[in-house]
N, CA, C and O atoms as CSV, one atom per row, in Angstrom:
chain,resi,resn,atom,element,x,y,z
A,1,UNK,N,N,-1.287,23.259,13.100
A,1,UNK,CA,C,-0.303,22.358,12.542
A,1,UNK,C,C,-0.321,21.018,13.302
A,1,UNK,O,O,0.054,19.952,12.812
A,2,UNK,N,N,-0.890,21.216,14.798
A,2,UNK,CA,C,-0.700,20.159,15.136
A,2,UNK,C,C,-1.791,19.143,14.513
A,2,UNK,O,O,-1.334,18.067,14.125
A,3,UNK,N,N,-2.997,19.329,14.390
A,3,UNK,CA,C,-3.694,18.451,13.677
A,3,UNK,C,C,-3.606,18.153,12.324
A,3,UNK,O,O,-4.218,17.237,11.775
A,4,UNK,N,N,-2.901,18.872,11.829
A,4,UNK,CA,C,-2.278,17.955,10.106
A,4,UNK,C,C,-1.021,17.127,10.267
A,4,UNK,O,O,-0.673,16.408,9.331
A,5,UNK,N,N,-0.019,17.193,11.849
A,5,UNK,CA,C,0.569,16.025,12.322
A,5,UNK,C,C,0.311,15.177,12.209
A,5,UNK,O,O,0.848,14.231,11.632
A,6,UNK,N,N,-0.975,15.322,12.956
A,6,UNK,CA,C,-1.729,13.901,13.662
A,6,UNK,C,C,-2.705,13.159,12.138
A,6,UNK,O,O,-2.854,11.951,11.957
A,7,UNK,N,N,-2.998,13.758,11.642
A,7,UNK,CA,C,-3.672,13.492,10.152
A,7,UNK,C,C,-2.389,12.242,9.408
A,7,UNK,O,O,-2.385,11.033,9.175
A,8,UNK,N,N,-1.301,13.536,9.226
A,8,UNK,CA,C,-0.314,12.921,8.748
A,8,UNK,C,C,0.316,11.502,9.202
A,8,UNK,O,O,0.510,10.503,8.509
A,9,UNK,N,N,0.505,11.657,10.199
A,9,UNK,CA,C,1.125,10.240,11.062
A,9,UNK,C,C,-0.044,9.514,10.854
A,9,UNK,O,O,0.326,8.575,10.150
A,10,UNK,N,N,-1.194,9.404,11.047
A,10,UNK,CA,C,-2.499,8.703,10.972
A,10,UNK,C,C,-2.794,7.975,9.345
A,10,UNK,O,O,-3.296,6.859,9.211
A,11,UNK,N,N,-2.462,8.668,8.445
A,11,UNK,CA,C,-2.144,8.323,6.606
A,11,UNK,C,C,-1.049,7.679,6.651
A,11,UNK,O,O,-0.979,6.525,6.226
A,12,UNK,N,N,-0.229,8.189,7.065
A,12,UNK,CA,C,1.300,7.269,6.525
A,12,UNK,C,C,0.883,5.542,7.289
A,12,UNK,O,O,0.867,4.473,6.678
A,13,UNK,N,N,0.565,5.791,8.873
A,13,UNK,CA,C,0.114,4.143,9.536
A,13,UNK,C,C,-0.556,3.654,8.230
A,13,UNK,O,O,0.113,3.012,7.420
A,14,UNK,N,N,-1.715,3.908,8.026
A,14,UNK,CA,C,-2.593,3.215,7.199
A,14,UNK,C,C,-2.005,2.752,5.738
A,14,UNK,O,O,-1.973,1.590,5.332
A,15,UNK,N,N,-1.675,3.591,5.236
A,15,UNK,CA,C,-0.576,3.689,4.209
A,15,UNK,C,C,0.545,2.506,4.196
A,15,UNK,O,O,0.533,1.751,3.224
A,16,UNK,N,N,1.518,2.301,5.229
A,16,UNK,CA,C,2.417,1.200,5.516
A,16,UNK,C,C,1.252,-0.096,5.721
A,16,UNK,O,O,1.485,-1.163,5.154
A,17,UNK,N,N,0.240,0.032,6.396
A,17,UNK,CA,C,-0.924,-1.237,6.553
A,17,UNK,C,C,-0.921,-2.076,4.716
A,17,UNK,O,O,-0.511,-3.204,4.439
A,18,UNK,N,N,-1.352,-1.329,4.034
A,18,UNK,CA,C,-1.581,-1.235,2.450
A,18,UNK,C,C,-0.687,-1.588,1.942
A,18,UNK,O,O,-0.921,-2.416,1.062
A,19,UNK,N,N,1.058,-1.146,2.192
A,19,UNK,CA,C,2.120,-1.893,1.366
A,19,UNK,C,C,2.183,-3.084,1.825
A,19,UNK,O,O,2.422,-3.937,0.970
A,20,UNK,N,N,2.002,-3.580,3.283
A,20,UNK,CA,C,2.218,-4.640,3.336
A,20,UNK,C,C,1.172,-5.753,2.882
A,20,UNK,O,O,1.459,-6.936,2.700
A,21,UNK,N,N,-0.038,-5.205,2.736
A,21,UNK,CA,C,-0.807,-5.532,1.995
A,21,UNK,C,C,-0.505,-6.217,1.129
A,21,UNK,O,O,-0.771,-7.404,0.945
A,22,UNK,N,N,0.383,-5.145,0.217
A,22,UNK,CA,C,0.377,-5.296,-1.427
A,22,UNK,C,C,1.503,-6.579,-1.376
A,22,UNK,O,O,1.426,-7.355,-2.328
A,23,UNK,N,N,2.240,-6.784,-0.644
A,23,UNK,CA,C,3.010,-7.988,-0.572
A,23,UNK,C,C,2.360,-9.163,-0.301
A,23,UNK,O,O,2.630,-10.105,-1.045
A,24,UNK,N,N,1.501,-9.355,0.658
A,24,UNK,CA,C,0.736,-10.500,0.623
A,24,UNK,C,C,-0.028,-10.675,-1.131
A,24,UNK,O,O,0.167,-11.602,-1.916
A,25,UNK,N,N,-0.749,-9.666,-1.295
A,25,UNK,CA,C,-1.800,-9.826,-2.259
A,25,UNK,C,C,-0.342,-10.594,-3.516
A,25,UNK,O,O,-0.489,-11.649,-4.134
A,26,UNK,N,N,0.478,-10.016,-3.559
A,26,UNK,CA,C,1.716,-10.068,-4.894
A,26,UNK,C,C,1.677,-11.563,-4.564
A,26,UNK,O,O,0.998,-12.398,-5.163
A,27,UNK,N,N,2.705,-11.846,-3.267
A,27,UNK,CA,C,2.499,-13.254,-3.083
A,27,UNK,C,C,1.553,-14.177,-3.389
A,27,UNK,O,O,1.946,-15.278,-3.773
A,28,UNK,N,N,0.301,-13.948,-3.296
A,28,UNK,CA,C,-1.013,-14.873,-3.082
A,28,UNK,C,C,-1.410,-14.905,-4.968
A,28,UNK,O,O,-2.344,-15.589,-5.385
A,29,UNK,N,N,-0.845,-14.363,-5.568
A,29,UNK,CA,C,-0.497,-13.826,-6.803
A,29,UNK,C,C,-0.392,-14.830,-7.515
A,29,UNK,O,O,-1.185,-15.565,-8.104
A,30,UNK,N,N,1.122,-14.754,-7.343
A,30,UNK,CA,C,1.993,-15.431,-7.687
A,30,UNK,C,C,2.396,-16.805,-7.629
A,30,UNK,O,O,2.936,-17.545,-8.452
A,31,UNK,N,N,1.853,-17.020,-6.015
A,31,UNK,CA,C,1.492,-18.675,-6.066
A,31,UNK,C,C,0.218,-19.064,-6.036
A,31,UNK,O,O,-0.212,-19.750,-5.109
A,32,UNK,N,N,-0.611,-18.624,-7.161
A,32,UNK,CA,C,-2.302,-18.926,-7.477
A,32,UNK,C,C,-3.163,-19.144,-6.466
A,32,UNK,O,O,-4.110,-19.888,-6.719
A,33,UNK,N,N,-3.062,-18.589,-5.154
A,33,UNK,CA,C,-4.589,-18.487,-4.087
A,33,UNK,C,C,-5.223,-17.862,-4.641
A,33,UNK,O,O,-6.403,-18.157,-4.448
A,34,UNK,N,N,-5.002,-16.608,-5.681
A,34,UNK,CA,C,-5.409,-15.743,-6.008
A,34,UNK,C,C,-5.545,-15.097,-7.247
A,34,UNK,O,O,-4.702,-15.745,-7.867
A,35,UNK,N,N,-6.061,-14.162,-8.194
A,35,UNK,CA,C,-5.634,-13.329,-9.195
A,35,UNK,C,C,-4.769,-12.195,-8.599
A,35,UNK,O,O,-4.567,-12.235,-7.385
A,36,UNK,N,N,-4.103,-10.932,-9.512
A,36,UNK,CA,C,-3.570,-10.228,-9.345
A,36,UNK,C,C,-4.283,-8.924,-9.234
A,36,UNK,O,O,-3.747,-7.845,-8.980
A,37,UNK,N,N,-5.718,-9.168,-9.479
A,37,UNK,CA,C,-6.539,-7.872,-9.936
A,37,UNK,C,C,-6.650,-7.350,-8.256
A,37,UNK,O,O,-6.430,-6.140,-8.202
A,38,UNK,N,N,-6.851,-7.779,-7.286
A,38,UNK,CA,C,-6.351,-7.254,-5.715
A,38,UNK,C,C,-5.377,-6.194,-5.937
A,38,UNK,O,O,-5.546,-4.983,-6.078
A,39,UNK,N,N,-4.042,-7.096,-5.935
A,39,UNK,CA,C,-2.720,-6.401,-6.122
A,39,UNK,C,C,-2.793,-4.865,-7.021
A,39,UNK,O,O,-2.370,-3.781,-6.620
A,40,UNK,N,N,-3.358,-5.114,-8.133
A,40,UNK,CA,C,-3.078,-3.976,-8.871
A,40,UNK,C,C,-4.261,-2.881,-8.800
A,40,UNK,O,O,-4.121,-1.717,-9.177
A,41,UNK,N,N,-5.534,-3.463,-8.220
A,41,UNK,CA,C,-6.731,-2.354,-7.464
A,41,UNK,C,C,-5.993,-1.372,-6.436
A,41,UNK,O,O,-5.925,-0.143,-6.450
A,42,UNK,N,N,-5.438,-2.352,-5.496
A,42,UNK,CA,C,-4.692,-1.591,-4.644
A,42,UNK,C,C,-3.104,-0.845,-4.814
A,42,UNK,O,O,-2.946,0.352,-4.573
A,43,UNK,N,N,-2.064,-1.678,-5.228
A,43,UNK,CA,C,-1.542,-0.558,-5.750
A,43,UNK,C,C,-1.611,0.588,-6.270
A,43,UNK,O,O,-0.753,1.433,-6.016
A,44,UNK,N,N,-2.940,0.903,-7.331
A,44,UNK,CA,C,-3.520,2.272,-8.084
A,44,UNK,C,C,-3.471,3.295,-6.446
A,44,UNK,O,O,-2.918,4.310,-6.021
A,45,UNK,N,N,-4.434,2.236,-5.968
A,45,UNK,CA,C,-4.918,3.394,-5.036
A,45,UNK,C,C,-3.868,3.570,-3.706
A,45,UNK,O,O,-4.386,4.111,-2.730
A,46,UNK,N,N,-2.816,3.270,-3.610
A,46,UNK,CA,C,-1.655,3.614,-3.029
A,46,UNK,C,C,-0.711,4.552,-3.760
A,46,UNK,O,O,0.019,5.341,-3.160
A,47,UNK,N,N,-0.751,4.444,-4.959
A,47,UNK,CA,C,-0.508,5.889,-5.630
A,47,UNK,C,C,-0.921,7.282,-5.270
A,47,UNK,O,O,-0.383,8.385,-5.174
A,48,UNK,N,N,-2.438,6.612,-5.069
A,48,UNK,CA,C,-3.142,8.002,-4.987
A,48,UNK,C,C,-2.725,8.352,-3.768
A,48,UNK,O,O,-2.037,9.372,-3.740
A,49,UNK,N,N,-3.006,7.626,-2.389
A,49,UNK,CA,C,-2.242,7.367,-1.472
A,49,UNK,C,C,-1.382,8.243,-1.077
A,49,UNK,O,O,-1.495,9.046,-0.151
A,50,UNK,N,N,-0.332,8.048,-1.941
A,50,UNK,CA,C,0.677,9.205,-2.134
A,50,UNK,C,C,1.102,10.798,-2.188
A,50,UNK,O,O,1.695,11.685,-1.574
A,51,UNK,N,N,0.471,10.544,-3.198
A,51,UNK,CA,C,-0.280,11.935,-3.607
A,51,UNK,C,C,-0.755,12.619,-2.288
A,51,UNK,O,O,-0.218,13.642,-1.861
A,52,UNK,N,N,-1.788,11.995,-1.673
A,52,UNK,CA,C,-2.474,12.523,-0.425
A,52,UNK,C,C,-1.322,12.994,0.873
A,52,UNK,O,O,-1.127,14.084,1.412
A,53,UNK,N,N,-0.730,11.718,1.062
A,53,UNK,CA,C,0.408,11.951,1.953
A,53,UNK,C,C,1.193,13.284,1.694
A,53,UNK,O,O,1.314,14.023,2.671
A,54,UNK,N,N,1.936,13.828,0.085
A,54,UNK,CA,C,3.203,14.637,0.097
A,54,UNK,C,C,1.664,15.648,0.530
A,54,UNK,O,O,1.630,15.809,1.750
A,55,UNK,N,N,0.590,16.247,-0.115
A,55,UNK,CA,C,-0.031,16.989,0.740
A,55,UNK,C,C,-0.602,17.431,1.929
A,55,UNK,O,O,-0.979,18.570,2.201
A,56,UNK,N,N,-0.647,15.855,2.999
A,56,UNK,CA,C,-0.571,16.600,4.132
A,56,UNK,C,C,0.808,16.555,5.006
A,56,UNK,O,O,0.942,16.712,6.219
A,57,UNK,N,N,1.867,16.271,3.926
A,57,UNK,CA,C,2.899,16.783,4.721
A,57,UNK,C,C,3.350,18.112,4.388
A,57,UNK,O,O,4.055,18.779,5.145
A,58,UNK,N,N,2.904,18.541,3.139
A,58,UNK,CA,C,3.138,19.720,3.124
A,58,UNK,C,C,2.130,20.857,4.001
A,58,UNK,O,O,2.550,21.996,4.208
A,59,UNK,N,N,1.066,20.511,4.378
A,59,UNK,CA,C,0.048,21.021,5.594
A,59,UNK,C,C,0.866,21.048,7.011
A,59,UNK,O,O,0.998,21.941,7.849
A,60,UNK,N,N,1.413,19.567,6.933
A,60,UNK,CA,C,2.039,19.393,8.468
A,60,UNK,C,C,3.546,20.319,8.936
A,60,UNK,O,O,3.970,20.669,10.038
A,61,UNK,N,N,4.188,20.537,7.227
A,61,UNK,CA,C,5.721,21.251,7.445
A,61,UNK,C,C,6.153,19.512,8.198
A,61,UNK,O,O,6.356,19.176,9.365
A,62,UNK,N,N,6.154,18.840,7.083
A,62,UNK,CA,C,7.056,17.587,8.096
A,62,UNK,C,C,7.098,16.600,6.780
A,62,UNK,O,O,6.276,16.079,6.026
A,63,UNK,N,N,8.883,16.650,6.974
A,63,UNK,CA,C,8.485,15.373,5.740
A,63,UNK,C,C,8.538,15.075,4.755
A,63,UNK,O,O,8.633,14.007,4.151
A,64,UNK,N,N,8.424,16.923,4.332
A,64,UNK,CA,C,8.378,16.629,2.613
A,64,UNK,C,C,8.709,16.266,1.625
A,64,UNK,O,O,8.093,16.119,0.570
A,65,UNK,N,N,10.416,15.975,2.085
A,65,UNK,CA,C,11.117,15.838,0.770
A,65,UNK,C,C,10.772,13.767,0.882
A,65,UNK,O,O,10.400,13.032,-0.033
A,66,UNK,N,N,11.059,13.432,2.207
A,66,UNK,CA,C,11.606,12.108,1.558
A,66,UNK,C,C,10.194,11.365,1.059
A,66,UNK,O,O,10.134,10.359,0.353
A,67,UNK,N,N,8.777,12.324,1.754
A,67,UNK,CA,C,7.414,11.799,1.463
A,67,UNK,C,C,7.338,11.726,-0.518
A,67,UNK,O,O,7.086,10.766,-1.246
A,68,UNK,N,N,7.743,13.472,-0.935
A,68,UNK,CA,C,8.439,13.855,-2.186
A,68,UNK,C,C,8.597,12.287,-2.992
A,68,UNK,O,O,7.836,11.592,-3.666
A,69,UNK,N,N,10.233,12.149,-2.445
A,69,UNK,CA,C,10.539,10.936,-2.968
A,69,UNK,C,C,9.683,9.635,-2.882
A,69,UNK,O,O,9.929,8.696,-3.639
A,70,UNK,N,N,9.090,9.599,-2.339
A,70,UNK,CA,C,8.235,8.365,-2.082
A,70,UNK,C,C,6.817,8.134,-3.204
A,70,UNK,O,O,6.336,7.066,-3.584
A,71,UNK,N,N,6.454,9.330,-3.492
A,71,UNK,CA,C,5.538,9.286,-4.405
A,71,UNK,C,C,6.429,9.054,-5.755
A,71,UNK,O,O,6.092,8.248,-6.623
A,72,UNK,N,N,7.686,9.912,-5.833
A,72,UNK,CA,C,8.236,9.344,-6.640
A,72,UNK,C,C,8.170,8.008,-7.375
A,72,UNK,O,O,7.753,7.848,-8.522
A,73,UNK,N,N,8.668,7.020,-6.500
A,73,UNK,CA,C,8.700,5.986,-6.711
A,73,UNK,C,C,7.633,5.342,-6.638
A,73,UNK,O,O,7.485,4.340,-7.337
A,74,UNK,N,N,6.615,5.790,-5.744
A,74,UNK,CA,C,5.175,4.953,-6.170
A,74,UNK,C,C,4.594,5.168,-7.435
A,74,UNK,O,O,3.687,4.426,-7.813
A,75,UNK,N,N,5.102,6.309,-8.301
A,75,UNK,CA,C,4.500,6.572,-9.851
A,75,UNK,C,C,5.136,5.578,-10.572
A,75,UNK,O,O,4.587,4.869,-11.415
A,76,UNK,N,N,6.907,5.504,-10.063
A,76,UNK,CA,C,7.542,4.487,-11.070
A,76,UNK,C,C,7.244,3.346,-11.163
A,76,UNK,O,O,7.347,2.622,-12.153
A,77,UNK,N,N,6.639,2.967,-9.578
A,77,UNK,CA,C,6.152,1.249,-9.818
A,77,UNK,C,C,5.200,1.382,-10.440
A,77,UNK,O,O,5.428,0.729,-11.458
A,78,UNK,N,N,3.840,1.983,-10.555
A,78,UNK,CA,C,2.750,2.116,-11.335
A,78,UNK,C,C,3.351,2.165,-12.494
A,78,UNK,O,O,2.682,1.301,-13.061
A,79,UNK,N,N,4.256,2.589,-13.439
A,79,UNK,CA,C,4.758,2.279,-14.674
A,79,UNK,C,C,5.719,0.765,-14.503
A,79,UNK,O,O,6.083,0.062,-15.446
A,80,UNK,N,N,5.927,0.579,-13.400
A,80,UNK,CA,C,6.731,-0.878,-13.600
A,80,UNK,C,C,6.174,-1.797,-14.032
A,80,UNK,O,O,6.469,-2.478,-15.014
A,81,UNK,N,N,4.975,-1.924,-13.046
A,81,UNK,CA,C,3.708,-2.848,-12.728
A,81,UNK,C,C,2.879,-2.841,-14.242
A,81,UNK,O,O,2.533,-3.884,-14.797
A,82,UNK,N,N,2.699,-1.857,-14.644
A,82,UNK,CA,C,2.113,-1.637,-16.169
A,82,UNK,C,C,2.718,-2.710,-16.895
A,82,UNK,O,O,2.171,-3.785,-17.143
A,83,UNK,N,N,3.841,-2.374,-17.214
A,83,UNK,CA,C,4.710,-2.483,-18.324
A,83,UNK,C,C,5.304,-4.017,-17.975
A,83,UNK,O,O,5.509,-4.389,-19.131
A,84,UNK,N,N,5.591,-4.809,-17.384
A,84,UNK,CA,C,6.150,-5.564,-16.373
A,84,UNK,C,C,6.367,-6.866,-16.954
A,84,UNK,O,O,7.357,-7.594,-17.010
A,85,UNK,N,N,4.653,-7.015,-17.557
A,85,UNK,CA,C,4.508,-8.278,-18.655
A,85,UNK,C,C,4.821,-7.999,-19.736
A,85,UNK,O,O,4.968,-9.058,-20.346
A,86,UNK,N,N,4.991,-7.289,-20.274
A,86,UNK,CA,C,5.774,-6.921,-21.559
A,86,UNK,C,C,7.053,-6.847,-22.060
A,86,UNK,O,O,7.586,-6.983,-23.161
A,87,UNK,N,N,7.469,-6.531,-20.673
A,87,UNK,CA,C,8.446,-6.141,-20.775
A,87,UNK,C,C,9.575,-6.650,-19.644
A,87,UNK,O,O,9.957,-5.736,-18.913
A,88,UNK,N,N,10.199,-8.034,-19.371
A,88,UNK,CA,C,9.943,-8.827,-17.853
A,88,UNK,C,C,10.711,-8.230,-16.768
A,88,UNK,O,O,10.326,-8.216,-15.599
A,89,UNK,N,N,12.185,-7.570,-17.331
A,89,UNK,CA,C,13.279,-6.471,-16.907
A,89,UNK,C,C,12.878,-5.929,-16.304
A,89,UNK,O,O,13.318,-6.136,-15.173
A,90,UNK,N,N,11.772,-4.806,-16.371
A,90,UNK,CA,C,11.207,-4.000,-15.886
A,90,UNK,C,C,10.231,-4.409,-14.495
A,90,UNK,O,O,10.138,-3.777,-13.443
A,91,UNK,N,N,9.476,-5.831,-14.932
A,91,UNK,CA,C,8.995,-6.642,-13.647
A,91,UNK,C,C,9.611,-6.674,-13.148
A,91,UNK,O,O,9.215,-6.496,-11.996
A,92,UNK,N,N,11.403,-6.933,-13.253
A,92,UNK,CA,C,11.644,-7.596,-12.078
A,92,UNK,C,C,12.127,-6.419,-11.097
A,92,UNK,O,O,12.572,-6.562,-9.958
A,93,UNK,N,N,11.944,-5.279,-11.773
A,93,UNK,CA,C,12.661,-4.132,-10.692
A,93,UNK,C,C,11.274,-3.744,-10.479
A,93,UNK,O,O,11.485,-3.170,-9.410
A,94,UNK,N,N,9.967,-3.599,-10.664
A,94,UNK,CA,C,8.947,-3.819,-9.629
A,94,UNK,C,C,9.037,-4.198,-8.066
A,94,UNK,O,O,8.570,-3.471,-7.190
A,95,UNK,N,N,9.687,-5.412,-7.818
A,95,UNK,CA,C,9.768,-5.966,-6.817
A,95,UNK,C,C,11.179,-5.455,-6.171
A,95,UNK,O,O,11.353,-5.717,-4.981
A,96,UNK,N,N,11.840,-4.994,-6.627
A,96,UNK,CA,C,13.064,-4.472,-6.191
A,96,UNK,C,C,12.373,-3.278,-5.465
A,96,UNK,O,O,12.486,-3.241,-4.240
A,97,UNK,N,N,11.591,-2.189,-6.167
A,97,UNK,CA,C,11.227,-0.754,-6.036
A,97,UNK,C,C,10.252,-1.037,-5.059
A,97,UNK,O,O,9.950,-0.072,-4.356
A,98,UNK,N,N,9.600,-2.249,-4.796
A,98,UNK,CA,C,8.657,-1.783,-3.556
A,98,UNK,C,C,9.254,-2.097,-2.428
A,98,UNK,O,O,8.767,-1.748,-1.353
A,99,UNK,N,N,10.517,-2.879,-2.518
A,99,UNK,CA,C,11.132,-2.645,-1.238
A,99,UNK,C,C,11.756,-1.076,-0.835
A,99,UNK,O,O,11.823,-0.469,0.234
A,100,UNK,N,N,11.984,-0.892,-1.604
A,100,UNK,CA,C,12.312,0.429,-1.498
A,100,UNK,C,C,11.744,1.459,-0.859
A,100,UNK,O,O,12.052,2.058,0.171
A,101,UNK,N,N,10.442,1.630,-1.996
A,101,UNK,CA,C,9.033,1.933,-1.513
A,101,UNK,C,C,8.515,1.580,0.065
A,101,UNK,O,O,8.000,2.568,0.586
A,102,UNK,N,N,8.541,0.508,0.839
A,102,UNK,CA,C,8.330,-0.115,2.163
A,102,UNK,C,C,9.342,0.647,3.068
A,102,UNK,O,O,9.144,1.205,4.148
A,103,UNK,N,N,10.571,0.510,2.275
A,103,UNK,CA,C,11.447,1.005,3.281
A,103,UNK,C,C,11.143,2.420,3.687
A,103,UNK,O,O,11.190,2.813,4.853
A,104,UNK,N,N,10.845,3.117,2.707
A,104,UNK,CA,C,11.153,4.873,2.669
A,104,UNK,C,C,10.244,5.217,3.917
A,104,UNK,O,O,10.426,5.796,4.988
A,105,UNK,N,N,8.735,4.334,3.027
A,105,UNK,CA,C,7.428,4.960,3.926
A,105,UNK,C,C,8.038,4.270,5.425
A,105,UNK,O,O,8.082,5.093,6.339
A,106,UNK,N,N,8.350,3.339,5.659
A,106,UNK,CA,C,8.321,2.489,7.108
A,106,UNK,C,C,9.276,3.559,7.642
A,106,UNK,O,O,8.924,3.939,8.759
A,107,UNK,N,N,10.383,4.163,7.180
A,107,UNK,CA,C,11.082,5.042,8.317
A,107,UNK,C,C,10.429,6.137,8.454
A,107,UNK,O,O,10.312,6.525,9.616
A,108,UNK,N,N,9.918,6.824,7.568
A,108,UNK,CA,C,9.337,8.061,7.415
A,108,UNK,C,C,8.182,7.837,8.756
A,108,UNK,O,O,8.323,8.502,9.782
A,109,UNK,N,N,7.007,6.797,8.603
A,109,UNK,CA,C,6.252,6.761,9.443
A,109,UNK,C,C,6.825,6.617,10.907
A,109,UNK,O,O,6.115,7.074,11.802
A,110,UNK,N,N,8.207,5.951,11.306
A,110,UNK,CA,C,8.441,5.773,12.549
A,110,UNK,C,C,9.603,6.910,12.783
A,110,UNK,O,O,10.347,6.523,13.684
A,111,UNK,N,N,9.943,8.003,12.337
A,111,UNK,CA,C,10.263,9.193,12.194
A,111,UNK,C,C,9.033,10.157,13.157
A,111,UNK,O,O,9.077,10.743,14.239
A,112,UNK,N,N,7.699,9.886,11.831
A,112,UNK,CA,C,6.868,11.307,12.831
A,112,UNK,C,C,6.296,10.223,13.683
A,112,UNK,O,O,5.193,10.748,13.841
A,113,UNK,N,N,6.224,9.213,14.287
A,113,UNK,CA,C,5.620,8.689,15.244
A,113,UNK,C,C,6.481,9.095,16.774
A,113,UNK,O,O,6.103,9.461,17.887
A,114,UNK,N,N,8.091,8.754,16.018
A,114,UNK,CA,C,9.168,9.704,17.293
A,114,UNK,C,C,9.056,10.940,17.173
A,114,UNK,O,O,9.172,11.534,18.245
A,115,UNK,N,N,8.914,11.434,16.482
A,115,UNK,CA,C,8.833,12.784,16.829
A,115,UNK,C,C,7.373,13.686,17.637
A,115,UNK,O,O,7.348,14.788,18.184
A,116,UNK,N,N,6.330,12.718,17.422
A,116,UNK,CA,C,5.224,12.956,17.900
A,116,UNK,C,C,5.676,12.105,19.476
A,116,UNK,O,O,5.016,12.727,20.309
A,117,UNK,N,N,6.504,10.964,20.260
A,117,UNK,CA,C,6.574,10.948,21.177
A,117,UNK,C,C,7.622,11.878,21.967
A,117,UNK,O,O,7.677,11.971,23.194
A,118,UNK,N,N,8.406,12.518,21.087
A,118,UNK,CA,C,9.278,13.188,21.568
A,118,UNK,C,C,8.512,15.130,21.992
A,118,UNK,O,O,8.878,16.140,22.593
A,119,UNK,N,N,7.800,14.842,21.518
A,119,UNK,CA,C,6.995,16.640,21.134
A,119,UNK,C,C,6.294,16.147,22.846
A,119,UNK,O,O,6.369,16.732,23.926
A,120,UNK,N,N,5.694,14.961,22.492
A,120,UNK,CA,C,4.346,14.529,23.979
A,120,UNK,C,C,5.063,14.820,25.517
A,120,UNK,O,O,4.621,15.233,26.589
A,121,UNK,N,N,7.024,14.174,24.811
A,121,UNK,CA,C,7.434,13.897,26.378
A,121,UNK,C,C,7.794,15.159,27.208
A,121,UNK,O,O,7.941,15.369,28.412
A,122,UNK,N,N,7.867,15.825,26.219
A,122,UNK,CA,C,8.480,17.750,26.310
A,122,UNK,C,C,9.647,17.715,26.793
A,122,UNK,O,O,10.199,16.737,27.297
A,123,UNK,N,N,10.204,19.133,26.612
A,123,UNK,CA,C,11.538,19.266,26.823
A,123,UNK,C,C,12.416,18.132,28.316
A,123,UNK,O,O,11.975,18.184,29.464
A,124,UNK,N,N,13.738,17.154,27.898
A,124,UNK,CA,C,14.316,16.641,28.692
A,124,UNK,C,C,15.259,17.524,29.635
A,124,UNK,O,O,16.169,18.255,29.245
A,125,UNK,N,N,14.844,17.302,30.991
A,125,UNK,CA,C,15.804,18.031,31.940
A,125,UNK,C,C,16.971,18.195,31.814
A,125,UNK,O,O,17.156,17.148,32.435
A,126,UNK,N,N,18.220,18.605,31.539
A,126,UNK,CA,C,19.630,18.556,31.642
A,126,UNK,C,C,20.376,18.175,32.691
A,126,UNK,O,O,21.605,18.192,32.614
């Protein structure tokens, strides 16, 4: 178990690397440095992302539900993000949901990162 920890904490880092990613790329977007086809390559594959994560937290026993929720919402932005230009309502809670999204994963990751320094420091003396 301990090495699907360390797996785990090791995906989620990389994982938070990628959302913040996806904010630059949105930005760079939005004010034309760029196209959006970045943004939405990578979003897909932060979905998948996801996916990967609730499974090795379910390997690790750590996590599961709020990881759970997190894919959650990475499916809903993948339907936000879809639908977004069509539909602009729905864009604009895109950008609402990946804060969300940022938030969940960013505690979650500094969760098993304490808990992986707390496991290292071993039991505190009384």
């Amino acid at each position: 178990m301990e090495l699907s920890r360390k797996v785990l904490r090791m995906w989620l880092s990389l994982m938070m690397v990628a959302i913040a990613a996806q904010f630059f790329f949105a930005a760079a977007g939005a004010f034309g440095a760029m196209s959006y086809q970045t943004h939405k390559v990578l979003g897909s594959l932060i979905v998948l992302a996801g996916l990967v994560a609730l499974a090795l937290a379910f390997a690790a026993r750590l996590a599961i539900v709020p990881i759970a929720i997190g894919f959650v919402l990475l499916v809903v932005q993948y339907v936000l993000g879809k639908n977004g230009l069509a539909h602009p309502w729905l864009g604009a809670l895109h950008g609402l949901n990946a804060l969300a999204i940022a938030g969940l994963f960013g505690t979650t990751t500094g969760r098993a990162w304490q808990a992986f320094r707390a496991e290292k420091a071993g039991p505190r003396a009384a």
